[in-house]
N, C-alpha and C positions, 0 to 999 in steps of 0.2 A: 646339441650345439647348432645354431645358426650360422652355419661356416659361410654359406654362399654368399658373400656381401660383394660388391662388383667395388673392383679396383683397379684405375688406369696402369700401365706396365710402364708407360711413358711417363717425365715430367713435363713440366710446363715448356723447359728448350727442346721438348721433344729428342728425349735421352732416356736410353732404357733404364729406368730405374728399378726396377725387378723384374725377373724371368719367372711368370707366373703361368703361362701357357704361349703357345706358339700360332693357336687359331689368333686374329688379330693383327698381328705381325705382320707386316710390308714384306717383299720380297726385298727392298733394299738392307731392310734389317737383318734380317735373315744373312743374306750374302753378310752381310761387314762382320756376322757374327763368326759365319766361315773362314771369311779372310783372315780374321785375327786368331784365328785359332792355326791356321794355315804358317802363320812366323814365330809361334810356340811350339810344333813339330821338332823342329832341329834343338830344342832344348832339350828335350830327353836327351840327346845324341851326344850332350856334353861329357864332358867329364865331371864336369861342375854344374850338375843340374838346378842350378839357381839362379833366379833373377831377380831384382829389389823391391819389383813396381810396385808391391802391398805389403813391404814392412814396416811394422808397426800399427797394422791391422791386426784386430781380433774377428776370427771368422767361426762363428759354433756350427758344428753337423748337429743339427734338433733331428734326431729321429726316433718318432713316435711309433714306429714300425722297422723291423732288422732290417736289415741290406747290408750284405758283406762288399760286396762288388763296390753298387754305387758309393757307398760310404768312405769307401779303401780310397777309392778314383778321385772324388772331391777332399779328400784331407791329401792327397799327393800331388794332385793342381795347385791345390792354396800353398803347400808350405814351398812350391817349385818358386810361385811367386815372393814367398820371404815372408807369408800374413804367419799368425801363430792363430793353431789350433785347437780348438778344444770341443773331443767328442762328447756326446751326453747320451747314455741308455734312458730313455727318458723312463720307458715302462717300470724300467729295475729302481727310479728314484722316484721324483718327487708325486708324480702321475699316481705311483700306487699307494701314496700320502692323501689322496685329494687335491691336491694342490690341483687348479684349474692352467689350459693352456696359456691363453692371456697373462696368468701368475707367475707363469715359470719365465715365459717372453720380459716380462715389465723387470723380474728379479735379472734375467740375465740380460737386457740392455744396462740393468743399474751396474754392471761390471764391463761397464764399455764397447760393448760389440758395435762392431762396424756391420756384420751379415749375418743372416741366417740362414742353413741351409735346412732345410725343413721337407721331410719325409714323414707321412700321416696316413692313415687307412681312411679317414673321410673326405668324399671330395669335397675340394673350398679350402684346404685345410690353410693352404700357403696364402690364399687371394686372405681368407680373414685374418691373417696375423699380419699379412702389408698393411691392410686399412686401417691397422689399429699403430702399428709402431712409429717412430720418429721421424723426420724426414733424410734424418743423417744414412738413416740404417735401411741398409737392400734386404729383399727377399726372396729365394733361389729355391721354384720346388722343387724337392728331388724328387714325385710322383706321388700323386694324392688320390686317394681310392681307384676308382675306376675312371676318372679324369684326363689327367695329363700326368707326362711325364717330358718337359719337355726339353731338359738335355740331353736324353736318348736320343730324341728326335733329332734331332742338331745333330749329334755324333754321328746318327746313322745318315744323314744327310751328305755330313762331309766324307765321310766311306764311301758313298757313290758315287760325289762328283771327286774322288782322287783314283777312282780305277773307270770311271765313263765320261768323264770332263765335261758332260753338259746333260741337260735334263729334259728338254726342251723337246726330245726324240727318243724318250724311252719309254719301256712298257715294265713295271713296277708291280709284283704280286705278292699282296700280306697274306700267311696262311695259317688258320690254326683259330684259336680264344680271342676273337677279336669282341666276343658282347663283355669278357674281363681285364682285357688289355689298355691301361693308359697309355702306352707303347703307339700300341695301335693307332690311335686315336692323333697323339703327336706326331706320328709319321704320315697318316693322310693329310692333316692339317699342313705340314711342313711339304709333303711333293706338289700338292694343289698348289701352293702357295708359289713354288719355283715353276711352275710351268709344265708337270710333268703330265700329260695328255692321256695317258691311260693308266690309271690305278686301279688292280684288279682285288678284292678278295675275295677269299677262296675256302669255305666253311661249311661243317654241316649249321643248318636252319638253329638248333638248338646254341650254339655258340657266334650267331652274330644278332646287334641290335638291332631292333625293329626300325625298319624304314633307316637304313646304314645308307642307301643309295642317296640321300639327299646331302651326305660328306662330297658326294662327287664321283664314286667307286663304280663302279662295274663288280655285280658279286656272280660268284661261281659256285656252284657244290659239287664236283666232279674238278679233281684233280690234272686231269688229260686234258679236259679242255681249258680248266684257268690257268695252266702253267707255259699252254703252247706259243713258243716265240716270243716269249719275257726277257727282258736285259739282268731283272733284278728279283731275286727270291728272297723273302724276308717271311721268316719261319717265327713263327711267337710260341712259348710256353705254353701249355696247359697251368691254368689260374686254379687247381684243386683247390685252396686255400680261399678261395673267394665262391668255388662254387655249390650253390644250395638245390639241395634234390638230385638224381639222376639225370643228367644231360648226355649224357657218353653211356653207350652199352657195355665199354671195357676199354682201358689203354692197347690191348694187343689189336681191337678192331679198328679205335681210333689210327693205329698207327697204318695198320693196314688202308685203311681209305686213304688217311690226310697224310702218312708222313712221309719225308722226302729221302727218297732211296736215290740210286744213281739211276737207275731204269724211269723213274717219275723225271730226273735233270734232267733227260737226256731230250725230253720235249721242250724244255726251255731252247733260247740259242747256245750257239757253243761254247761262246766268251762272256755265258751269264756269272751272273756271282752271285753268292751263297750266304746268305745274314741272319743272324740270330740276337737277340739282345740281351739272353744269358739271364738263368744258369740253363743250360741245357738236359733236356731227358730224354737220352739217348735210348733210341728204338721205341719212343712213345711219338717225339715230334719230328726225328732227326736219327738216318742211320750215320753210322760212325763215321762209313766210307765217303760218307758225304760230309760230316762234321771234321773230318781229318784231311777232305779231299782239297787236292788243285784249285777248283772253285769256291772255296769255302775263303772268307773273309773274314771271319768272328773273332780270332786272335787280333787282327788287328783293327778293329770296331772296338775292341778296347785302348791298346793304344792308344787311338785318335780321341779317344772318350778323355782320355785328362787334357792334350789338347785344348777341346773344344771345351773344358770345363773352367780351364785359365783363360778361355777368351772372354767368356762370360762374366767371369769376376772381377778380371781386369776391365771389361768396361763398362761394370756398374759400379766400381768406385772411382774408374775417371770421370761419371756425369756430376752434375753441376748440382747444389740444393737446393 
């Protein structure tokens, strides 16, 4: 499949009309995307966690690939906003029929969908099903191969400017799978983007991509020295599932080098914080005492994640056609 087709994120008023990745993206976009996620916060907090803006919207999760988390997060955004939902196992139906992706897309705009939230193992997977659908109809990746994932990024953006309030003066360290990480990749795009002046990662040679320093990064392979005096630690997954041949001698060496203990935090500064973008493997990327600890942020990197996931929705079905 020919996924990689290039498709504007903008329309013609210059209005996001699909969240296809975050390289691109203005700093002013960015911000408005925070802001508005920033006055759906106190919606959880209701009693009545519901608001109208998208009823009577059809919103399908298309995912071509499992995701418990992000799946759960974006079908609890949309229905907070009032849209009605309908998930699709795509692999368990029509995928393992033949049925081509384009076929399933063309069958299920014929049932009125206003979005798609689309989750894919290849990259392009979300840019070529924009280029090809209606003008009415948005497109929302939720992470497409090793590309982007760029409402992670968003979430974990607005997670550090609600415990650092500004960006402009921080020192930002990604650690772990960054040559598998769409995460990854979202999150350099999105601090470069705000202004954040030192982005460090922090990797053995076998797990980041070739020539990474031209995203803008500073890389590290020693742990002591990329962690020293950081504001923000953001720990990524081991991508086992995506990785081919021997790249790691063992998870218990890996953990030993790369993973973050309270003795490895303690070089950060003292009021750093501690991010994961989940599921976590506990004592492979991440000791406990540090995934349970004080400085740990991850529980609520979720939270903010359906926030930021209603702000998204909500303003790509406020733009214009």
């Amino acid at each position: 499949m020919a996924f990689l087709s290039r498709n504007p994120q903008l329309n013609q008023h210059g209005e996001l009309q699909h969240l296809l990745t975050i390289e691109g993206l203005g700093a002013g976009m960015v911000r408005h995307i925070l802001d508005t996620a920033q006055s759906f916060v106190s919606v959880s907090e209701r009693e009545v966690k519901k608001i109208p803006l998208l009823r009577g919207k059809s919103i399908f999760n298309l995912f071509f690939e499992p995701s418990t988390r992000t799946r759960t997060t974006f079908e609890i955004a949309a229905k907070r906003l009032s849209a009605d939902v309908i998930n699709l196992n795509i692999n368990a139906s029509s995928q393992s029929k033949g049925e081509t992706v384009l076929d399933t897309v063309d069958n299920l705009a014929a049932m009125q969908a206003d979005m798609f939230i689309v989750r894919h193992a290849q990259s392009g997977a979300a840019h070529f099903i924009a280029g090809h659908v209606a003008p009415h109809i948005h497109v929302v990746n939720a992470g497409d191969g090793r590309h982007a994932h760029p409402t992670q990024g968003l979430l974990d953006m607005y997670t550090i400017r609600h415990y650092k309030q500004e960006f402009h003066n921080l020192r930002v360290a990604i650690v772990g799978d960054v040559l598998h990480s769409r995460v990854a990749r979202s999150q350099i795009h999105a601090l470069t983007t705000l202004g954040v002046p030192e982005v460090r990662v922090i990797a053995p040679k076998t797990l980041l991509p070739a020539q990474v320093e031209r995203m803008g990064v500073q890389v590290y392979h020693d742990m002591a020295q990329g962690l020293k005096d950081v504001d923000v630690v953001i720990m990524l997954r081991l991508q086992n599932e995506r990785m081919r041949g021997a790249l790691l001698p063992s998870a218990q060496e890996y953990f030993k080098s790369y993973g973050l203990t309270q003795d490895k935090l303690a070089l950060a500064k003292s009021d750093a914080i501690v991010m994961h973008p989940g599921p976590m493997n506990r004592g492979v990327e991440i000791d406990s005492d540090v995934a349970d600890g004080n400085q740990s942020v991850i529980l609520p990197q979720v939270t903010f994640g359906i926030a930021v996931r209603m702000a998204v929705m909500s303003i790509l079905a406020g733009s214009k056609q």
